[in-house]
Backbone bond lengths (Angstrom), bond angles and torsions (degrees), N, CA, C in turn:
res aa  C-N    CA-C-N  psi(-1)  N-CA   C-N-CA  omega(-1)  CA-C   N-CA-C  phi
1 X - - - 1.461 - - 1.526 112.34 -
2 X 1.293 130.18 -16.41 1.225 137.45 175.94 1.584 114.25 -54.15
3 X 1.448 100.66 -57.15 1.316 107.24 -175.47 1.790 114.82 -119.49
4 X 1.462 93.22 127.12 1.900 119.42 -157.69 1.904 85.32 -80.03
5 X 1.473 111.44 129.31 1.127 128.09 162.73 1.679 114.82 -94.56
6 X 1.315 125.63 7.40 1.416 140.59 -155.77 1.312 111.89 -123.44
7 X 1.637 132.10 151.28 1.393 133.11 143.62 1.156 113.61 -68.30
8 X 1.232 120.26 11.60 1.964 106.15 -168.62 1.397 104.81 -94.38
9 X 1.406 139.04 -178.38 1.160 141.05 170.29 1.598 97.37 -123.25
10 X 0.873 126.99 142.52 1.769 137.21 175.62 1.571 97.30 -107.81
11 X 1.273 88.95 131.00 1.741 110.72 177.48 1.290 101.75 -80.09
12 X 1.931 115.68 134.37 1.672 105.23 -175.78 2.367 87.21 -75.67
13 X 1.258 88.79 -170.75 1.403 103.54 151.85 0.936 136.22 -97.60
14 X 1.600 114.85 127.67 1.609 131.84 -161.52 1.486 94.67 -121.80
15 X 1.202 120.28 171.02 1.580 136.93 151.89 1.539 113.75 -79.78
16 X 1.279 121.26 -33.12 1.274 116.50 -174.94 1.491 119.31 -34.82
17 X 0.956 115.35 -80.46 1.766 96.49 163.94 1.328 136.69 -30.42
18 X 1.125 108.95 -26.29 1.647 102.66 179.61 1.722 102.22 -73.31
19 X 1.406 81.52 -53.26 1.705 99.17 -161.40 1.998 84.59 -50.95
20 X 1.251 133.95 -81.58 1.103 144.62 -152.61 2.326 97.59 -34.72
21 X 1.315 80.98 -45.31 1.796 74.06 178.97 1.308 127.98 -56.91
22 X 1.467 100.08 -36.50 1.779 131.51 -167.24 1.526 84.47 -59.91
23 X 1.506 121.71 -58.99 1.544 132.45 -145.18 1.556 86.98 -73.28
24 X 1.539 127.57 -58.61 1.385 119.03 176.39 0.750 142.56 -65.63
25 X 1.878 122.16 7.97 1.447 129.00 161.98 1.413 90.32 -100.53
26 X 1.518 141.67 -31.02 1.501 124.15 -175.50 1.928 100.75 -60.32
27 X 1.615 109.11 -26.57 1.419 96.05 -168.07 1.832 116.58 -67.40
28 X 1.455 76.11 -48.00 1.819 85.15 178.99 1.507 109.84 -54.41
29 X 1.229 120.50 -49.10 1.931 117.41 -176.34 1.453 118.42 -63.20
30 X 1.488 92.72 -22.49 1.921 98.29 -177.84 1.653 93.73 -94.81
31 X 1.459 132.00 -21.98 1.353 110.99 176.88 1.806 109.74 -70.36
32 X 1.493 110.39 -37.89 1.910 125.69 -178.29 1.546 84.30 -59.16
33 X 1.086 132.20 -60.86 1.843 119.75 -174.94 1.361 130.36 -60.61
34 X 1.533 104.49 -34.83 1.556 112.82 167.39 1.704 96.94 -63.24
35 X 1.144 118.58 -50.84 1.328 104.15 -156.25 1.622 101.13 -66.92
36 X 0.900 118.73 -18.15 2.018 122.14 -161.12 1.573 103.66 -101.08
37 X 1.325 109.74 -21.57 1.621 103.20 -172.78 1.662 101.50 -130.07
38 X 1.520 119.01 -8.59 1.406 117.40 -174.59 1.887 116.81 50.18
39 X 1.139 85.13 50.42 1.910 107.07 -168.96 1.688 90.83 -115.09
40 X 1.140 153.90 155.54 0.972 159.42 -150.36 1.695 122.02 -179.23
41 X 0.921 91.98 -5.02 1.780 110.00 173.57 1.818 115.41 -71.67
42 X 1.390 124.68 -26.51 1.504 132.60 169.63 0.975 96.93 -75.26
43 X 1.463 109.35 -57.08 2.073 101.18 -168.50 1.234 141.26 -69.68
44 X 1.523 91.70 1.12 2.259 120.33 175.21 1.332 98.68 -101.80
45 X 1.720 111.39 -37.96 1.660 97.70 167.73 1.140 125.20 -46.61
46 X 2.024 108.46 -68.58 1.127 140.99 177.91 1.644 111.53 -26.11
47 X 1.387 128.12 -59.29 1.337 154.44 152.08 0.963 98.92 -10.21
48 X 1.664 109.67 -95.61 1.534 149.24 -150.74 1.907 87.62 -53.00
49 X 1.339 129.79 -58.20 1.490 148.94 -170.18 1.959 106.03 -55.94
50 X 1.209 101.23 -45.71 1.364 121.14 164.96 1.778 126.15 -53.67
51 X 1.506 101.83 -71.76 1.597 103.27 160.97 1.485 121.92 -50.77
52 X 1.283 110.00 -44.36 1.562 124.64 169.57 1.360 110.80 -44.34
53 X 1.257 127.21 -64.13 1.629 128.25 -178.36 1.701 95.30 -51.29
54 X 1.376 107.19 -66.85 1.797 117.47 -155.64 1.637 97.32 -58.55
55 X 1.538 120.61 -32.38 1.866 95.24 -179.19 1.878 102.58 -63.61
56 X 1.420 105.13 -48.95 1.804 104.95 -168.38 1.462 95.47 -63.37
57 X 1.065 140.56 -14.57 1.674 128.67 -168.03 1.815 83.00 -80.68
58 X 1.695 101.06 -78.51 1.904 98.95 -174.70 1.266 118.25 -31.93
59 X 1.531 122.21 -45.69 1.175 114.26 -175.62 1.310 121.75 -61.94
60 X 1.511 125.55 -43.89 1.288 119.32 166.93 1.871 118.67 -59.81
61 X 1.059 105.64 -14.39 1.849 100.30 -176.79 1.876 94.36 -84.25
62 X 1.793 104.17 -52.53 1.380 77.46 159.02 1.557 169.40 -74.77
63 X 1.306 80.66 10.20 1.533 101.36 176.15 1.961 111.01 -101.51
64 X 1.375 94.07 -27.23 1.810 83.31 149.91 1.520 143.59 -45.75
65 X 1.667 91.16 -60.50 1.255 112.06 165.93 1.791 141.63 -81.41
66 X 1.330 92.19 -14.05 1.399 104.83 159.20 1.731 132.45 -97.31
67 X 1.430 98.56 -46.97 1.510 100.19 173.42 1.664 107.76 -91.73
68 X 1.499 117.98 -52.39 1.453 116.82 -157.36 2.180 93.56 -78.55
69 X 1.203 127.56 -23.41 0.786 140.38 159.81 2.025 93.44 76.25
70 X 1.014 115.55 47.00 1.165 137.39 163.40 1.618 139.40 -48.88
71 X 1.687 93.47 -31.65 1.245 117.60 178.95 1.419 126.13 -100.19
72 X 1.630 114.64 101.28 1.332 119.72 -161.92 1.575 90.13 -105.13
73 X 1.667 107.09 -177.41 1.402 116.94 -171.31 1.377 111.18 -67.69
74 X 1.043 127.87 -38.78 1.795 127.40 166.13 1.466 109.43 -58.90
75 X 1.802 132.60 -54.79 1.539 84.67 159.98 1.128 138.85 -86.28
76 X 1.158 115.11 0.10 1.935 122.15 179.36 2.003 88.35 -62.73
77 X 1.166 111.72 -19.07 1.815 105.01 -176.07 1.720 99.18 -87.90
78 X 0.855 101.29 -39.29 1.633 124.19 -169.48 1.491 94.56 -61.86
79 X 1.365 140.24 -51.60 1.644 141.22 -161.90 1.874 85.61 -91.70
80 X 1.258 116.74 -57.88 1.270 104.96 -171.03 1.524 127.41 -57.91
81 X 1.736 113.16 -14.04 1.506 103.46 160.33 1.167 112.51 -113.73
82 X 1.595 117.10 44.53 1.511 128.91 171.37 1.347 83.94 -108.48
83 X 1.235 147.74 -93.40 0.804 132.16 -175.09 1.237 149.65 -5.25
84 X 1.601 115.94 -53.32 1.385 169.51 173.29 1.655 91.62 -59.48
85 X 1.087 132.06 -72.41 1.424 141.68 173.87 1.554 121.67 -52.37
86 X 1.721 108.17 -48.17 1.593 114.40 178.66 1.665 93.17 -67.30
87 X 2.045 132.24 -26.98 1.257 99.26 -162.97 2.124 94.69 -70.62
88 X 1.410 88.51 -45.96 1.134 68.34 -163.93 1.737 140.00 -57.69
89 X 1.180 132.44 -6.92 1.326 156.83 110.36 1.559 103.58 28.04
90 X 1.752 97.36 -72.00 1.343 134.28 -141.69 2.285 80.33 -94.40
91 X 1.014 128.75 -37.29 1.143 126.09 -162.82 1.520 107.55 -90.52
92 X 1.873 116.68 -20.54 1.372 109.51 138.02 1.460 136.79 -68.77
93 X 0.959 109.71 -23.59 1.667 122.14 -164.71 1.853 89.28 -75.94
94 X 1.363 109.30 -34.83 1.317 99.90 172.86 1.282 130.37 -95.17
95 X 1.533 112.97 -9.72 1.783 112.72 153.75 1.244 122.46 -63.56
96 X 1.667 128.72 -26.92 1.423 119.65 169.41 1.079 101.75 -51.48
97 X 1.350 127.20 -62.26 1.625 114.86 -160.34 1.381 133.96 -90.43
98 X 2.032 95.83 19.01 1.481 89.68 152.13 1.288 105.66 -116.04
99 X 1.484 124.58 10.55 1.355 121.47 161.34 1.618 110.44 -59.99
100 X 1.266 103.92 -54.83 1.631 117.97 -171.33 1.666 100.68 -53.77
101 X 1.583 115.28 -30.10 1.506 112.19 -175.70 1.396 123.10 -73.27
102 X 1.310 90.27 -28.11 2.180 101.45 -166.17 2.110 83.42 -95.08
103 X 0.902 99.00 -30.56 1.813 96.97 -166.79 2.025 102.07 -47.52
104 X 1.513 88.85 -70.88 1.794 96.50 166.17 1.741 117.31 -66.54
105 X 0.946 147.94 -26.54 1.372 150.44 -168.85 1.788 111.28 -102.68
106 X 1.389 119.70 -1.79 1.472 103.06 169.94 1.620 88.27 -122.88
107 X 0.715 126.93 11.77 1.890 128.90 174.04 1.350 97.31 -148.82
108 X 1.425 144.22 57.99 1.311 125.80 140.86 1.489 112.65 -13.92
109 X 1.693 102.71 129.98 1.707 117.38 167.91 1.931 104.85 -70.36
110 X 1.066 119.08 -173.48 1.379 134.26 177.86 1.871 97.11 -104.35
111 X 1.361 121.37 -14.16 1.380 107.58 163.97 1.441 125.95 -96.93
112 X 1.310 111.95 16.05 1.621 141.59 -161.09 1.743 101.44 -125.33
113 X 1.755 119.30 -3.51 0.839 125.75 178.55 2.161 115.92 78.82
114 X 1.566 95.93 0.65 1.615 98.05 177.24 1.819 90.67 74.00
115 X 0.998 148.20 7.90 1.550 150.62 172.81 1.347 111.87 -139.36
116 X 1.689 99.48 129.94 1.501 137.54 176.80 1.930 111.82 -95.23
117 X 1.167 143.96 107.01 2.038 94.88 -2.19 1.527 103.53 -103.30
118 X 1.614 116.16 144.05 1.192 128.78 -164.11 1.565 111.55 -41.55
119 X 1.055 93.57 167.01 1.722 117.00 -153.60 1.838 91.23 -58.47
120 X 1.058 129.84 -72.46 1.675 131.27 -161.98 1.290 85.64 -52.89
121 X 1.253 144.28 -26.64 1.960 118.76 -157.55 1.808 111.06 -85.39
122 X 1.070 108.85 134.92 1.680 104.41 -178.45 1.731 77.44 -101.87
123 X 1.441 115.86 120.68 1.690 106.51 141.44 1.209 157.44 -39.22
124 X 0.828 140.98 -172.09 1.703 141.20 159.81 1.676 101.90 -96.80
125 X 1.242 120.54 128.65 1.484 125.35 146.52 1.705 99.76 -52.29
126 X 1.376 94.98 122.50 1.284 124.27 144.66 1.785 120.80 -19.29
127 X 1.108 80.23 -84.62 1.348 113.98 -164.75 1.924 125.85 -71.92
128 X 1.900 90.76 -12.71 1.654 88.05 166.39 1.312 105.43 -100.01
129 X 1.180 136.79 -117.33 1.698 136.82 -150.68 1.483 104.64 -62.16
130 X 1.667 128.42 -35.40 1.259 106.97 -176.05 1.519 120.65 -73.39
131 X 1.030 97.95 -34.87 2.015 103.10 165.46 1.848 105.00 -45.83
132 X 1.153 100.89 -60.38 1.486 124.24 -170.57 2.212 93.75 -50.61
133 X 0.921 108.70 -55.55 1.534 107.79 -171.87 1.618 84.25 -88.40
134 X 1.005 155.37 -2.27 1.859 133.23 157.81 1.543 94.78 -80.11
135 X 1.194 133.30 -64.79 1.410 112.08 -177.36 1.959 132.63 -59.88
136 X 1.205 100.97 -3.85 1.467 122.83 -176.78 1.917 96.66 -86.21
137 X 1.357 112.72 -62.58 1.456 122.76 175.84 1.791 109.85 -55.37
138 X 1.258 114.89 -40.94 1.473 136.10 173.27 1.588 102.81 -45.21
139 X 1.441 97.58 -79.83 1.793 100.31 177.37 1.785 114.61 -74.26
140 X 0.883 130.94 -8.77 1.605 130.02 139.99 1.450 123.45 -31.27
141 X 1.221 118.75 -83.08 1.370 154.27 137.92 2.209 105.20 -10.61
142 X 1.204 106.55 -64.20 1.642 97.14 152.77 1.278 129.50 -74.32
143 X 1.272 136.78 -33.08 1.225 127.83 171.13 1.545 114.52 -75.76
144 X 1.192 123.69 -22.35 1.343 127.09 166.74 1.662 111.11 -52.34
145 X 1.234 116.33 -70.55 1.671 137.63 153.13 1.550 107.62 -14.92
146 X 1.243 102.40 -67.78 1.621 117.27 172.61 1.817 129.27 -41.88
147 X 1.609 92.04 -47.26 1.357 124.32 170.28 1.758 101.25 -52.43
148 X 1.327 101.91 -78.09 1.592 121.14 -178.10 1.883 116.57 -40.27
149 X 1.410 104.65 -43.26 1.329 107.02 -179.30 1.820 114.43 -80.13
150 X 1.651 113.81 -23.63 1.094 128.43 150.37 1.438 134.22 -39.93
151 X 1.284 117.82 -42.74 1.543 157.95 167.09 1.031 96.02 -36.08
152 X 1.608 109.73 -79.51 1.413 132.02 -174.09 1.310 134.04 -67.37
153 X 1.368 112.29 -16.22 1.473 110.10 169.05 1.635 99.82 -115.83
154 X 1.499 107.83 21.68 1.892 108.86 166.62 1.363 110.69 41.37
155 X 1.606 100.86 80.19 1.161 140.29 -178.21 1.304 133.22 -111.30
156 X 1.176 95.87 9.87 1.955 117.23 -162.54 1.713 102.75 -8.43
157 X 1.319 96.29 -65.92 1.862 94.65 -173.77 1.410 107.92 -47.06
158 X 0.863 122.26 -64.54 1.312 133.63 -159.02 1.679 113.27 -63.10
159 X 1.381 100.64 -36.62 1.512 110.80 179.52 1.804 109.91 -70.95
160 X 1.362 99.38 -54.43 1.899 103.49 -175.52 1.930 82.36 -67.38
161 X 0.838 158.77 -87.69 1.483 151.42 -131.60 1.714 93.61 -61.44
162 X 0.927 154.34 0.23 1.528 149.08 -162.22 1.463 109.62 -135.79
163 X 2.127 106.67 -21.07 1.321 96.37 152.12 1.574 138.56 -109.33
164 X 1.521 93.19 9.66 1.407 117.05 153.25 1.605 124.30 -69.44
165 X 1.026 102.91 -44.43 1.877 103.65 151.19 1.258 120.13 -54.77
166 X 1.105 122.28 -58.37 1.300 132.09 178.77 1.312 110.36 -56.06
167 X 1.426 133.39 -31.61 1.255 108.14 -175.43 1.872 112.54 -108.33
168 X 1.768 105.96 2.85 1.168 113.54 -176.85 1.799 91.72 -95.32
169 X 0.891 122.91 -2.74 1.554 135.85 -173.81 1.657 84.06 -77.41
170 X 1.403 111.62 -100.00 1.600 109.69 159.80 1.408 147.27 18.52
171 X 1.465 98.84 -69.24 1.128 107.25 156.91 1.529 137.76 -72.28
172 X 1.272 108.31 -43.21 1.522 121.02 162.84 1.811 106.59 -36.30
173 X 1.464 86.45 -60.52 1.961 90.04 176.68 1.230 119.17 -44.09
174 X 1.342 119.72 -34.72 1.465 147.26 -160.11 1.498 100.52 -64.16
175 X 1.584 102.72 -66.96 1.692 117.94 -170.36 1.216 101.47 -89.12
176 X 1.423 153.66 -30.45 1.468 119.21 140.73 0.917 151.84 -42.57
177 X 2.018 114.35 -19.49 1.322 117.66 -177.86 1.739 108.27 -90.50
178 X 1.450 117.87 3.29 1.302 141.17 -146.36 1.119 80.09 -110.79
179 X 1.678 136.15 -53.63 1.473 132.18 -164.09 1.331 119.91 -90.79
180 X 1.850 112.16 -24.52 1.016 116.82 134.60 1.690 140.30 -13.91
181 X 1.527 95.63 -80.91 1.548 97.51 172.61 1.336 116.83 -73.97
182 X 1.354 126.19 8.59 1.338 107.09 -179.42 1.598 92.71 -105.22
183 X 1.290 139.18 -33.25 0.977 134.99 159.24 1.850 127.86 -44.00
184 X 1.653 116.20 -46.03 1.190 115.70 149.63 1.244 130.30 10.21
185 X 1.777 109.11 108.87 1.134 92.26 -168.83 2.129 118.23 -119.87
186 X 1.581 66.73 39.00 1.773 89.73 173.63 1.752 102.23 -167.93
187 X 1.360 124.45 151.90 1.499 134.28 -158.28 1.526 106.38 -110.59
188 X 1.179 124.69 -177.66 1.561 154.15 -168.74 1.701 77.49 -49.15
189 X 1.453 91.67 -74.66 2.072 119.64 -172.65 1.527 125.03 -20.50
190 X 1.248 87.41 -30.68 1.645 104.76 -160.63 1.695 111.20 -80.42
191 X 1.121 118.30 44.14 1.894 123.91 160.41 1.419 94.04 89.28
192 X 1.637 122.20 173.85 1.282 130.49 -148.73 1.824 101.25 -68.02
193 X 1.301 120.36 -25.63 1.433 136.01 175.73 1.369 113.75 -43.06
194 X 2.090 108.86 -55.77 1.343 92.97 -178.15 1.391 118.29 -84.10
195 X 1.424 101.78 -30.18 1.540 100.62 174.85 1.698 142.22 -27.86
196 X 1.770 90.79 -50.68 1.680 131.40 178.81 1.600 101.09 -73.95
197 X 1.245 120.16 -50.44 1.676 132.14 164.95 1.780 106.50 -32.94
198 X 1.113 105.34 -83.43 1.415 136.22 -145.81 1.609 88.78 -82.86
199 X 1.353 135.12 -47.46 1.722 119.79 170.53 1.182 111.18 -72.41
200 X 1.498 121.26 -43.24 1.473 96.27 -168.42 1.598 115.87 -86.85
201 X 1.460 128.33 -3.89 1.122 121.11 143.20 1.411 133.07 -113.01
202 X 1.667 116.07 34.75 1.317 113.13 129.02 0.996 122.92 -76.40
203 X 1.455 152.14 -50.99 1.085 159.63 -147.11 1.701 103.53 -89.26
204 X 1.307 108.96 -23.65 1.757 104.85 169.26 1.633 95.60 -79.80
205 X 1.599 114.39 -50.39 1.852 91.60 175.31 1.393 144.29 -58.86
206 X 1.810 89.64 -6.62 1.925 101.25 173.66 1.466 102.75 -83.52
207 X 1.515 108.06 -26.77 1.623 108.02 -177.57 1.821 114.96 -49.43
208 X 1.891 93.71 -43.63 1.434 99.48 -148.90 1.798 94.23 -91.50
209 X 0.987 114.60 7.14 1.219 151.18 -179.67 1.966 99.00 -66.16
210 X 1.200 105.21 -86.53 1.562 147.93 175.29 1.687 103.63 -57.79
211 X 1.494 121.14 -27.69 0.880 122.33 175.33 2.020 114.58 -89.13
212 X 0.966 85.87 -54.07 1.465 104.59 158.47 1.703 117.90 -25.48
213 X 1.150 96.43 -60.32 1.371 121.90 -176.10 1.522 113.09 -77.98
214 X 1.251 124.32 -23.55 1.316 144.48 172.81 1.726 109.64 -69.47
215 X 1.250 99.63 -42.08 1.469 103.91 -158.88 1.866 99.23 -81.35
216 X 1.833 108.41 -34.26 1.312 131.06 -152.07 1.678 83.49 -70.66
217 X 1.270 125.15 -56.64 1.503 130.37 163.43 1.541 119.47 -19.81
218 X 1.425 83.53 -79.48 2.145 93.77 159.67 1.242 143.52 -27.21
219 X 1.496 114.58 -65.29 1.209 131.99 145.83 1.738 121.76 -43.95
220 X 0.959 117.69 -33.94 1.549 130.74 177.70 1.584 100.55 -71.38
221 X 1.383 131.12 -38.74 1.170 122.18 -176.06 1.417 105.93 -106.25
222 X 1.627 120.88 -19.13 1.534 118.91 162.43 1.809 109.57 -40.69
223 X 1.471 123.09 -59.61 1.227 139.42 -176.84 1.360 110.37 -53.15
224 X 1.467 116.18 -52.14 1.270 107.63 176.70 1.352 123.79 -123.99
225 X 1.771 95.53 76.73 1.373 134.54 168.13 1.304 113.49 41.15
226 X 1.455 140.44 45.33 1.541 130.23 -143.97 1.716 69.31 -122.90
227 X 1.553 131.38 -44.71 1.439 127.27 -172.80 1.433 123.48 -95.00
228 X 1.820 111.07 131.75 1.923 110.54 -165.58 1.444 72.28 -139.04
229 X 1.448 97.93 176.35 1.127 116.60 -175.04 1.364 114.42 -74.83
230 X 1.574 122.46 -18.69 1.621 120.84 155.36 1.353 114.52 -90.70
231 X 1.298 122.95 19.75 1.902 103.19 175.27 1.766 76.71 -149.75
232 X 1.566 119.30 88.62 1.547 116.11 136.88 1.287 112.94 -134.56
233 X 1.068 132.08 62.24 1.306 124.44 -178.93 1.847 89.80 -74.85
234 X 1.076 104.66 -64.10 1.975 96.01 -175.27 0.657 95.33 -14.76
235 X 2.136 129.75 -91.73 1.675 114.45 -137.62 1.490 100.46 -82.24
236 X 1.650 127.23 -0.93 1.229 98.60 177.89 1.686 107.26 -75.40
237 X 1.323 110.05 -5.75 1.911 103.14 170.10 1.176 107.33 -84.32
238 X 1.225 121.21 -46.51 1.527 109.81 177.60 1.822 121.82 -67.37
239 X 1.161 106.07 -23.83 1.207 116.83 158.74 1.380 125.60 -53.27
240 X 1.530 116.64 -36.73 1.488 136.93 175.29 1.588 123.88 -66.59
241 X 1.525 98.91 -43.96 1.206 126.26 173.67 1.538 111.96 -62.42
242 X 1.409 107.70 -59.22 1.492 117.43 -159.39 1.815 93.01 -68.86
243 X 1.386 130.30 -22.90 0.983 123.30 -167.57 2.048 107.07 -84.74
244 X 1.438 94.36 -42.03 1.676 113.48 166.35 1.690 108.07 -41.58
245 X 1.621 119.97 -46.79 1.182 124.89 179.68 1.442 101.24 -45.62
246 X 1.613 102.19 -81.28 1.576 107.52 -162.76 1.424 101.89 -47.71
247 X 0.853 137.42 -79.37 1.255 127.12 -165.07 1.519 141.09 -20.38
248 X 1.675 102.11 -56.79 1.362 115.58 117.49 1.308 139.17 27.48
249 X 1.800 100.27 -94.39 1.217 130.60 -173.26 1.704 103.86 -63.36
250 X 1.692 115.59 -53.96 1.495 117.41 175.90 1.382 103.68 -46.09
251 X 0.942 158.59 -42.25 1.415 158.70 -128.94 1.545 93.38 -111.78
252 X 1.123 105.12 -28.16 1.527 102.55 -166.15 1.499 96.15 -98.28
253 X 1.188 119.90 -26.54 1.544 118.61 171.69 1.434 115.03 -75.81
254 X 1.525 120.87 -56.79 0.985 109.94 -177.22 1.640 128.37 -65.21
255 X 1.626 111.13 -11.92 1.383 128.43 172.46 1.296 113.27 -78.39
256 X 0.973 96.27 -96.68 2.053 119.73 -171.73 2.084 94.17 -44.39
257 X 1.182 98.52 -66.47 1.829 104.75 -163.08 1.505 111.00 -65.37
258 X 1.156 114.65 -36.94 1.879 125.23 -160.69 1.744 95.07 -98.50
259 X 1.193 93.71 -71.59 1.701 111.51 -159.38 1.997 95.60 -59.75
260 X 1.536 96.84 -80.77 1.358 126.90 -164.65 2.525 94.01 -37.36
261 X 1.146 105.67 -50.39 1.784 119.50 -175.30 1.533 76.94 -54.57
């Protein structure tokens, strides 16, 4: 065991995983309680307990690859089709719920009124904020690109200023889709419409959420020089991701918002 016959690096043993599961079953039980008692204090824990594990988890991967220098080209291949695999994961998790959308909406039931979308639902215009957040995710999605090609011809300025767009792009999306639902002018409650509405683009706003936060990481080590044009595998995942979002999002516009109204 002294001496490694391998390119691989062996992960010592951490808790982070355990702990990270523990935190994601506290999330789900404190979301079933928020929803039953409208108490909200587990699920900011739950959260707060969550980010907490994932900075000490990153920090130790980055300190593999930066100080212990751990990370050779087999696993820099090894994380990059982990990634590659969790999106796609993430790109089923989002075909159920446009299965569930076209399932009720090209055969309206007779308790749905035989009409898509049923008679009580007023829609969303198209064409105000969700247009408005597709072109926001749109130029995200280029300045990200922008960022990346920056990288590569070692551009520091140019690269952190393009992912500062990119992630204030994000956010903007963030607090419109926030004013969005509060504007809503039908709920979760409201027949298979709002349900299909309101999960499958909440759960894209926790994405862009997570993505957000992905990139904010990035940029944090863009600044202090941890990323060259031979050591980004990070933002090239978060780069991967943030691009998986938008994409996403079109599908969800041109379905649910354009098509589905």
């Amino acid at each position: 065991m002294l001496k490694k016959f391998h390119p691989f690096h062996i992960v010592e043993k951490r808790p982070w995983p355990l702990f990270a599961s523990i935190s994601a079953l506290f999330i789900v039980r404190s979301v079933i309680f928020w929803v039953n008692t409208k108490t909200i204090t587990a699920l900011v824990f739950s959260l707060f307990l969550i980010l907490f594990v994932s900075f000490l988890w990153w920090r130790d991967v980055f300190s593999e690859t930066s100080r212990q220098g751990n990370h050779r080209i087999q696993v820099t291949v090894g994380l990059q089709l982990g990634i590659l695999l969790f999106i796609l994961s993430e790109v089923l998790f989002f075909f159920s719920f446009f299965w569930a959308f076209f399932h009720r909406s090209i055969s309206p039931s007779i308790e749905l009124g035989q009409a898509w979308p049923p008679n009580i639902i007023i829609p969303f215009n198209p064409m105000n904020i969700p247009l408005l957040n597709t072109l926001l995710l749109i130029s995200s999605g280029v300045s990200v690109t922008w960022c990346h090609h920056s990288i590569l011809n070692k551009n520091k300025q140019i690269s952190v200023a393009s992912l500062y767009i990119t992630i204030s792009l994000g956010v903007l999306f963030s607090i419109l889709q926030w004013f969005e639902y509060i504007e809503a002018p039908f709920s979760l409650a409201d027949s298979v419409f709002g349900s299909t509405f309101f999960i499958a683009t909440g759960f894209h706003g926790l994405h862009v959420l997570i993505g957000s936060t992905f990139l904010l990481v990035s940029i944090q080590r863009l600044i202090s020089t941890k990323n060259s044009p031979e050591h980004i595998t990070g933002f090239e995942c978060a780069a991967w991701y943030w691009h998986f979002v938008d994409v996403v999002w079109l599908f969800l516009y041109l379905n649910i918002y354009w098509w589905g109204s």
